[in-house]
C-alpha positions as CSV (number, residue, x, y, z in Angstrom):
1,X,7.1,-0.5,-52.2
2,X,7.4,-1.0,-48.4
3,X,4.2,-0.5,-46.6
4,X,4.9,0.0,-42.6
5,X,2.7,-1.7,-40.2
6,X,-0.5,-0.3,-39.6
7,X,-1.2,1.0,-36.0
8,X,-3.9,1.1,-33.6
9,X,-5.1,4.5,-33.2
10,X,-6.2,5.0,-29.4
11,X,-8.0,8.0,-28.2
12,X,-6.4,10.0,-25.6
13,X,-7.8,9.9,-22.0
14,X,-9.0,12.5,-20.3
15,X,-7.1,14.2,-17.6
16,X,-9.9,13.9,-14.7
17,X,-10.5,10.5,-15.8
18,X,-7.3,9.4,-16.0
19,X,-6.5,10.4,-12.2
20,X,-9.6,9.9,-10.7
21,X,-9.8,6.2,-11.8
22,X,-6.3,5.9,-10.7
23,X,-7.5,7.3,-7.0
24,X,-10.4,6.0,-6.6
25,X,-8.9,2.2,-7.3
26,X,-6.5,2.6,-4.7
27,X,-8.5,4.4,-2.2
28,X,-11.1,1.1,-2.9
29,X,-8.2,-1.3,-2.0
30,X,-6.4,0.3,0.7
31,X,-10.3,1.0,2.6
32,X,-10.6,-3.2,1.9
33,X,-7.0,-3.5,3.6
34,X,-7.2,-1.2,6.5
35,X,-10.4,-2.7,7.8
36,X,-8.5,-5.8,8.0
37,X,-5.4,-3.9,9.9
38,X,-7.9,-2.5,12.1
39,X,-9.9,-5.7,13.1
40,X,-6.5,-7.6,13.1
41,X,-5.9,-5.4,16.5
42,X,-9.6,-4.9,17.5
43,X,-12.0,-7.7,16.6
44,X,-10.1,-11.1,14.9
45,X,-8.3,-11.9,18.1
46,X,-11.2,-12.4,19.9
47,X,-13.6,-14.0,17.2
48,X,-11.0,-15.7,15.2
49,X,-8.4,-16.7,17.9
50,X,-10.3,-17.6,21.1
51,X,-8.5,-20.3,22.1
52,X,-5.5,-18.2,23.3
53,X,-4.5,-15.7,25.5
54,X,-5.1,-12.4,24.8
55,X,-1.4,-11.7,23.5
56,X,-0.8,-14.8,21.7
57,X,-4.4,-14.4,20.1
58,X,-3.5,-10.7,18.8
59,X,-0.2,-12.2,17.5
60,X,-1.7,-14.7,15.6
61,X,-4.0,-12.3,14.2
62,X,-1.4,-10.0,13.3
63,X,0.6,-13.1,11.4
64,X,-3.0,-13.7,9.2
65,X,-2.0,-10.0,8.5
66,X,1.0,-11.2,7.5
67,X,-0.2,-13.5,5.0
68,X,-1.4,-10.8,2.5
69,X,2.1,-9.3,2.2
70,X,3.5,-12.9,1.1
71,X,0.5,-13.4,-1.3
72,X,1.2,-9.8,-3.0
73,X,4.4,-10.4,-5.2
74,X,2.8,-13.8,-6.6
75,X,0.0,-10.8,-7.4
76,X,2.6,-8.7,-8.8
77,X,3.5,-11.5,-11.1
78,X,0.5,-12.6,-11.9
79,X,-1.2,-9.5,-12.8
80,X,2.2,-7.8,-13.7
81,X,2.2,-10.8,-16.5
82,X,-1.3,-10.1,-18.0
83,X,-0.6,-6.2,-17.2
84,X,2.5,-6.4,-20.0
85,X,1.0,-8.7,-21.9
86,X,-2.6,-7.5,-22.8
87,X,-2.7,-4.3,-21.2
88,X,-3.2,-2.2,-17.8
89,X,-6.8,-2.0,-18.3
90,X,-8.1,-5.4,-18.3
91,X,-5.8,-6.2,-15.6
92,X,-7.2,-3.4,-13.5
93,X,-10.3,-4.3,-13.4
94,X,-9.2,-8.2,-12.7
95,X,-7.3,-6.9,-9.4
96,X,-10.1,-4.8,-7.8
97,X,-12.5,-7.3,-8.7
98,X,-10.4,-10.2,-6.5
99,X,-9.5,-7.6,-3.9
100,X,-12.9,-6.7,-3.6
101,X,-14.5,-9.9,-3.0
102,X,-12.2,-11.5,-0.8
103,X,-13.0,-8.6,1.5
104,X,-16.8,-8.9,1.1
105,X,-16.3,-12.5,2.1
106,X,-14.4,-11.5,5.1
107,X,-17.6,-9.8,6.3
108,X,-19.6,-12.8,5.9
109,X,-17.0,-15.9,7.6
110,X,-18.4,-17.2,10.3
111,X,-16.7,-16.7,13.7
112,X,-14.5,-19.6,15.4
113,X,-17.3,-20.0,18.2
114,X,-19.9,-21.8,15.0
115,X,-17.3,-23.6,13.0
116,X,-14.2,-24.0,15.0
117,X,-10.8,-24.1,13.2
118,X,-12.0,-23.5,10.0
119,X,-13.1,-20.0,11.0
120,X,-9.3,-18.8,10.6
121,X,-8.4,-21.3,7.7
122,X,-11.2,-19.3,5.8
123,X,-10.3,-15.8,6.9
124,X,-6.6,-16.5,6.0
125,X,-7.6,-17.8,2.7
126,X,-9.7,-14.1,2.4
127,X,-6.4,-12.4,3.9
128,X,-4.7,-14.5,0.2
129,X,-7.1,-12.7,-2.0
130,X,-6.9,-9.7,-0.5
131,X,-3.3,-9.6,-1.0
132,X,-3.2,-11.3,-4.6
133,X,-5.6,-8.6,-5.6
134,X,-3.2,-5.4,-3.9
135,X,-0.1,-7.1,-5.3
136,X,-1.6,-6.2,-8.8
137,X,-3.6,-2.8,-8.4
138,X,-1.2,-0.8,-7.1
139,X,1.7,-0.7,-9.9
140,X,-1.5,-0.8,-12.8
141,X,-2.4,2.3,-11.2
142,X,0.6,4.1,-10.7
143,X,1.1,3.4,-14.4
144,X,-2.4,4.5,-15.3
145,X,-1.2,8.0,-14.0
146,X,2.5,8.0,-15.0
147,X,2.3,6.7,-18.8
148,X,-0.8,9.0,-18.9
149,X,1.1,12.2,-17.9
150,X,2.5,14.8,-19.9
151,X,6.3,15.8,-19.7
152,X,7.0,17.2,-16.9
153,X,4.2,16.0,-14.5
154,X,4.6,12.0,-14.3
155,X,5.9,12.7,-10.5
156,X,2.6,15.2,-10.2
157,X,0.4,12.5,-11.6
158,X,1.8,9.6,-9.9
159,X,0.7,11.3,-6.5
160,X,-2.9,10.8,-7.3
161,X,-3.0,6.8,-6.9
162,X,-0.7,7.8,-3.5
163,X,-3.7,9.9,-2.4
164,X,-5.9,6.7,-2.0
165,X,-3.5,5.7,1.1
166,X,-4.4,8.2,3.4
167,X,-7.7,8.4,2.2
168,X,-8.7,4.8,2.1
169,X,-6.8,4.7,5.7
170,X,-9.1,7.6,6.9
171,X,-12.6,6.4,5.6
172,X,-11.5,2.7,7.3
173,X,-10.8,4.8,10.4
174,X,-14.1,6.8,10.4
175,X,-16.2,3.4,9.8
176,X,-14.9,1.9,13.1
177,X,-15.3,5.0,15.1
178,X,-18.7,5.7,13.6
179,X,-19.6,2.0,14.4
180,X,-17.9,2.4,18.4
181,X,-20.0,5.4,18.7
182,X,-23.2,4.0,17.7
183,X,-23.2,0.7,19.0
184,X,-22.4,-0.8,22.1
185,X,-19.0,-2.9,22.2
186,X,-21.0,-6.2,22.7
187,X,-23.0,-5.3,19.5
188,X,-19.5,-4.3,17.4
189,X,-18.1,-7.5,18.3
190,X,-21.3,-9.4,17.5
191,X,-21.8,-8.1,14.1
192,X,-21.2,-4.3,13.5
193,X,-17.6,-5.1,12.7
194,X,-18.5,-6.4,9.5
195,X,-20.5,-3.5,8.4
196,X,-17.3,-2.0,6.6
197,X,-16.4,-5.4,5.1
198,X,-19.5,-5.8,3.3
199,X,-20.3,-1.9,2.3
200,X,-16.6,-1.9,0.5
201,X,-19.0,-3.8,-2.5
202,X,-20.5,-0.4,-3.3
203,X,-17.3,1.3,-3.6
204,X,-15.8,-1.8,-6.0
205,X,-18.8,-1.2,-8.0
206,X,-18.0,3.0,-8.3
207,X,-14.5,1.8,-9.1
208,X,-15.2,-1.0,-12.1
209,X,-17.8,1.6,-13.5
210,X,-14.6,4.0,-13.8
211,X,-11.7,2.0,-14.9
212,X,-14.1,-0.4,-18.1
213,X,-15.0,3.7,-19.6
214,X,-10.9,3.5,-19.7
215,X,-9.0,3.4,-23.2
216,X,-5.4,1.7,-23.0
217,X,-2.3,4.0,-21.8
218,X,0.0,5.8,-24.6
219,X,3.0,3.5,-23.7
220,X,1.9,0.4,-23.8
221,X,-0.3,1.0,-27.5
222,X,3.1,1.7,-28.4
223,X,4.3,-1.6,-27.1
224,X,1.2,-3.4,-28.8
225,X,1.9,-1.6,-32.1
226,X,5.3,-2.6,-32.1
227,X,4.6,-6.1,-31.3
228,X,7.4,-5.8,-28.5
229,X,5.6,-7.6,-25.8
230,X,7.8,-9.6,-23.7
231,X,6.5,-13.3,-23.4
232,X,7.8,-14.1,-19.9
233,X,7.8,-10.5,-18.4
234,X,8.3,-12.1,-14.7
235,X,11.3,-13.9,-16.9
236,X,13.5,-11.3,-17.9
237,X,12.7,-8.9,-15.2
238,X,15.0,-10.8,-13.2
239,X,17.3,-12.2,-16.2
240,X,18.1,-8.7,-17.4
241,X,16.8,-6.3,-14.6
242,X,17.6,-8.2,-11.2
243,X,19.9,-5.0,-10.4
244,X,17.5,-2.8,-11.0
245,X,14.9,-4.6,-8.8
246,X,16.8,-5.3,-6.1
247,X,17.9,-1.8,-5.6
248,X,14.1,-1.0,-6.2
249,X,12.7,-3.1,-3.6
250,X,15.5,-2.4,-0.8
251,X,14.8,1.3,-1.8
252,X,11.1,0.7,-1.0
253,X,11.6,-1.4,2.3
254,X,11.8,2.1,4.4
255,X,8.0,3.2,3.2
256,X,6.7,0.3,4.6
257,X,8.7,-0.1,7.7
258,X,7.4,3.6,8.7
259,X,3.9,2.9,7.8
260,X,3.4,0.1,9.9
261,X,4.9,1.1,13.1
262,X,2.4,4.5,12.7
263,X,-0.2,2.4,12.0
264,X,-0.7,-0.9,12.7
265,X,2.0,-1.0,15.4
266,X,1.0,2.3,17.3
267,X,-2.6,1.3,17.5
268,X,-1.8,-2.2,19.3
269,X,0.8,-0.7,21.5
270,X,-1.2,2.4,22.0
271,X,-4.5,0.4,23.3
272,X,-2.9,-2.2,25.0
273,X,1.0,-1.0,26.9
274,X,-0.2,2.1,27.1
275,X,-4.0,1.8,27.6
276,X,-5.7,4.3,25.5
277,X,-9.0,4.1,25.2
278,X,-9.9,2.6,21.2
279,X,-11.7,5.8,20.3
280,X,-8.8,8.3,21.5
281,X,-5.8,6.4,19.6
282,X,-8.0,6.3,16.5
283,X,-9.0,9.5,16.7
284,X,-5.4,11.1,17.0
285,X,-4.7,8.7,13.8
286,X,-7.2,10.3,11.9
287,X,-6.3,13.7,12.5
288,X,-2.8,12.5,11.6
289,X,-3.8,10.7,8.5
290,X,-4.8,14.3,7.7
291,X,-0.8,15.2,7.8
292,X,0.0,12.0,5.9
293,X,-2.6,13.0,3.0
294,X,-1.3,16.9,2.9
295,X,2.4,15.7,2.5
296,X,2.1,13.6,-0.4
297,X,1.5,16.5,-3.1
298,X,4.5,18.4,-1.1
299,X,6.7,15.1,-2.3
300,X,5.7,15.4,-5.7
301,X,6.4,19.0,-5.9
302,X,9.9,18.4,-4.4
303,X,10.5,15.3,-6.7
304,X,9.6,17.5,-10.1
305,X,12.1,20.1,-9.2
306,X,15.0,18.4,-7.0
307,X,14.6,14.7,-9.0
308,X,13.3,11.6,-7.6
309,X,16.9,10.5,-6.5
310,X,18.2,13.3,-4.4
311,X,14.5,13.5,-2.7
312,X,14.4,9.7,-2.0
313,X,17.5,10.2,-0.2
314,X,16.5,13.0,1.6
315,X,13.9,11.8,2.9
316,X,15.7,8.7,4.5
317,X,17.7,11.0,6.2
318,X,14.2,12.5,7.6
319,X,13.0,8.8,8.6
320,X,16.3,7.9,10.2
321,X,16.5,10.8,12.7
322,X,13.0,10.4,13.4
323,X,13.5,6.9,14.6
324,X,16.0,8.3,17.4
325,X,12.9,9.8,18.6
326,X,10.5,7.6,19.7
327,X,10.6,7.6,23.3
328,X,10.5,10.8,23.7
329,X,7.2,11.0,22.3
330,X,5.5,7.3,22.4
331,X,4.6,7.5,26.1
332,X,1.3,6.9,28.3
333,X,-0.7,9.9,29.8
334,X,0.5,12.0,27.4
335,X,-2.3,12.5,24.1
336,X,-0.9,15.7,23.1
337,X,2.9,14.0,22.7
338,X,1.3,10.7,20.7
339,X,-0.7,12.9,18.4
340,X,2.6,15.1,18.0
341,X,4.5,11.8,17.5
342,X,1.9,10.1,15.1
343,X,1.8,13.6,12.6
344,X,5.1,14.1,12.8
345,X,5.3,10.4,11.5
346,X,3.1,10.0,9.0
347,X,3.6,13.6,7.5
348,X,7.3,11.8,6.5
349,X,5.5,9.3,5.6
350,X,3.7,11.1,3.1
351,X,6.8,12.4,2.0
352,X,8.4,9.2,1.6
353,X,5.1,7.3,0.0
354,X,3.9,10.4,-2.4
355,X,6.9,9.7,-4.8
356,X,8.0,5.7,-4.4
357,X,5.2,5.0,-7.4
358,X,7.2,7.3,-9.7
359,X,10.5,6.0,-8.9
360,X,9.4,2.4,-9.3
361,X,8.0,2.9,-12.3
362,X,10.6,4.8,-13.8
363,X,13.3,2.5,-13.7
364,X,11.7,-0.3,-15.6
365,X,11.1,-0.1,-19.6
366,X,7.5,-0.3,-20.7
367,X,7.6,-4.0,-21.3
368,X,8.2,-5.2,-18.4
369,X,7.4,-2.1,-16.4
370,X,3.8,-3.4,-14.6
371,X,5.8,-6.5,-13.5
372,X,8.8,-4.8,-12.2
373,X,7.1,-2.0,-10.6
374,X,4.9,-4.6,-8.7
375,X,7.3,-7.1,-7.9
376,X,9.7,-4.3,-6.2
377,X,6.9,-2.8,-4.2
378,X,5.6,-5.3,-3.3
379,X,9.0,-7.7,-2.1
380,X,9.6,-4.2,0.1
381,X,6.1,-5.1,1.3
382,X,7.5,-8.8,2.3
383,X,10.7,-7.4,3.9
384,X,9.4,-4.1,5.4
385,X,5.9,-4.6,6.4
386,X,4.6,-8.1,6.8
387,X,6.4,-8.4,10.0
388,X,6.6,-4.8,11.2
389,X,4.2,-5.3,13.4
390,X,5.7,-8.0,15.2
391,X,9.0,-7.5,15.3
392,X,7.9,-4.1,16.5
393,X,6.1,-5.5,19.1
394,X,9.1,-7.8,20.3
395,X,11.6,-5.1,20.0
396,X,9.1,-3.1,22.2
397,X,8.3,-6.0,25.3
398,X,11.7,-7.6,25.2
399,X,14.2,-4.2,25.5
400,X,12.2,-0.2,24.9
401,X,10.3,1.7,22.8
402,X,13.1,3.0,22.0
403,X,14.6,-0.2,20.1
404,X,11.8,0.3,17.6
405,X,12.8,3.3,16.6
406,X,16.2,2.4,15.9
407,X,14.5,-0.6,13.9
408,X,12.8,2.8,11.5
409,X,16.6,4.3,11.9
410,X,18.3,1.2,10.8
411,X,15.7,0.1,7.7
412,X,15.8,4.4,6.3
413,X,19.8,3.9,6.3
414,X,19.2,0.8,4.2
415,X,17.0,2.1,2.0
416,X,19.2,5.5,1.8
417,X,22.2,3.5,0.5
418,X,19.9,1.8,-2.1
419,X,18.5,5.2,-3.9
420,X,22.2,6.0,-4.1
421,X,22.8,3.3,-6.5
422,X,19.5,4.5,-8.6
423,X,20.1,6.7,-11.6
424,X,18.1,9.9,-11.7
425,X,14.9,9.0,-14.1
426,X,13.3,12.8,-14.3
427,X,14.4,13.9,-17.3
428,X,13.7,10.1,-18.9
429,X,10.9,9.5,-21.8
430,X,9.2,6.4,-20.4
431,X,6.4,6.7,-23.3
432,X,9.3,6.0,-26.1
433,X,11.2,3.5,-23.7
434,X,10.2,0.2,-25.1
């Protein structure tokens, strides 16, 4: 008589831990990697990059930024690998664990003025971890959520990790103004910029405690059970899925083009070409953060009932006419048009960001699903974000402000045409697709 095979019996996870290990993880690593984008623009350029002239210093410092969003799909296979092989827990708490240290170390380099060159070596070497660590905590907490969900919600539950964007965004905002308002600029130069860089510890800390009281999601026990592990999944995700991941990153590429120009973009122009003070273009990117935070449940919403597909889409469409935009609103003297501008911005970006974790997902099988998620969001990261900044910045000195909006127009119209080529994944049953 056959016997079948026996089978790990996993308990369930609890709903409120399930999403508030996936949140807090990624509001942990995007705090650790908007202090960097903020003291890319504010402090590194004149601790790290002396030597130059003040533009050529801030674009070096911006290319270190750079560096992170190379590092992340060697993350995304990396991690992605031990993430289908042994499981999205362990592999977790490995990616917070690098992310968090390289930014704890970033706090402690010394400055170019006591070692010279190797100042920026080191810090770029930081910027690797940072971005190794990132290119493997996102997609293991998207899946956290999604695999996790009940039928019906995966779109609802993949918000939460989404939620630790704005939220890590706005807590790295509020250190650096707290810090501006408290200290003289000679003293936040000297050492209160790397307040936030060492503090981010006590949040790794909250966030390991979580994610090790964690049990192993549905899915992939049913993987493990099964015995239907791939054994190269960076392999055959482009072998038998390059389609699907090239249409997944290009589909992606808009996300991180919008975020980058509201961000990282709008604060150097802001400060610099159109001289706001530090304090006021941070402050009018909090308050808008507060937009990009509120619109990322909305998405959800709109992706349970219309599908992930036909929101996507819409939402391009969005992104594209906003980039027509852009001079009328980016201008000097004017607070009350940037702060319209910047809300109006990143509340599409909320729209676009709050359901691109679900749709990743969602297109690869449980197998190969962490290192396919990964690798797609975080190529987009490569092609869409690395250089945002820049380009943004040359588009901006060399023809308008209004050339960088067309940039946004041109990369939503890219990524509109690559949802269009996705099939429709609401209705699929990722926990029984092996």
């Amino acid at each position: 008589m056959a016997h079948s095979e026996p089978q790990t019996t996993t308990p369930p996870n609890s709903k409120v831990r399930v999403l508030f290990a996936s949140l807090v993880g990624t509001t942990i690593e995007f705090f650790d990697f908007y202090i960097y984008a903020t003291a890319a623009v504010l402090v590194f350029p004149h601790l790290f990059f002396p030597s130059s002239s003040g533009g050529a210093a801030t674009l070096q410092s911006l290319a270190v930024f750079a560096v992170a969003f190379i590092a992340r799909p060697v993350g995304a296979a990396v991690f992605g690998h031990l993430g289908d092989r042994i499981g999205r827990k362990s592999t977790l708490v490995a990616a917070l664990l690098l992310m968090g240290l390289s930014t704890v170390c970033i706090g402690l380099l010394p400055t170019y003025e006591h070692i010279g060159i190797i100042a920026p070596l080191l810090l770029i070497l930081c910027r690797l971890g940072q971005g190794l660590g990132l290119g493997g905590e996102w997609s293991g907490a998207i899946l956290l959520a999604t695999e996790n969900a009940p039928p019906g919600q995966r779109a609802w539950y993949g918000m939460f990790p989404q939620l630790g964007a704005p939220l890590g965004f706005i807590l790295a905002t509020g250190s650096f103004l707290l810090l501006g308002a408290v200290m003289s600029n000679e003293q936040f130069l000297q050492w209160g910029w790397r307040i936030p860089f060492i503090a981010s510890s006590l949040l790794v800390f909250l966030g390991l405690y979580i994610r090790l009281k964690l049990h192993e999601t549905p899915a992939f026990q049913r993987v493990l059970d099964k015995q239907k592990e791939a054994n190269i999944p960076f392999k055959e995700v482009f072998v038998r899925h390059s389609k699907t991941l090239l249409l997944g990153t290009i589909g992606a590429i808009c996300t991180f083009v919008l975020f980058y120009l509201m961000t990282v973009f709008a604060l150097n122009w802001g400060t610099t070409a159109l001289h706001y003070s530090r304090s006021d273009f941070l402050k009018m990117q909090l308050i808008a953060t507060g937009c990009f935070a509120l619109f990322i449940p909305v998405s959800a919403i709109l992706a349970e009932k219309l599908g992930r597909r036909t929101t996507s889409i819409a939402i391009c469409v969005l992104a594209a006419v906003f980039g027509l935009f852009f001079q009328y609103f980016f201008i000097a003297n004017e607070p009350l048009h940037i702060l319209m501008f910047l809300c109006i911005g990143l509340s599409i970006m909320g729209l676009s960001y709050g359901p691109i974790g679900t749709v990743l997902s969602e297109i690869f099988p449980t197998s190969v699903r962490y290192t396919g998620s990964a690798l797609a969001f975080n190529l987009a990261g490569i092609l869409g974000a690395s250089f945002a900044p820049l380009i943004a910045s040359h588009l901006a000195q060399q023809y308008s402000i209004a050339a960088v909006g067309y940039y946004l127009s041109a990369a939503a119209i890219i990524s509109l045409i690559a949802f269009m080529f996705l099939q429709e994944t609401k209705k699929v049953d990722v926990n029984q697709q092996i």
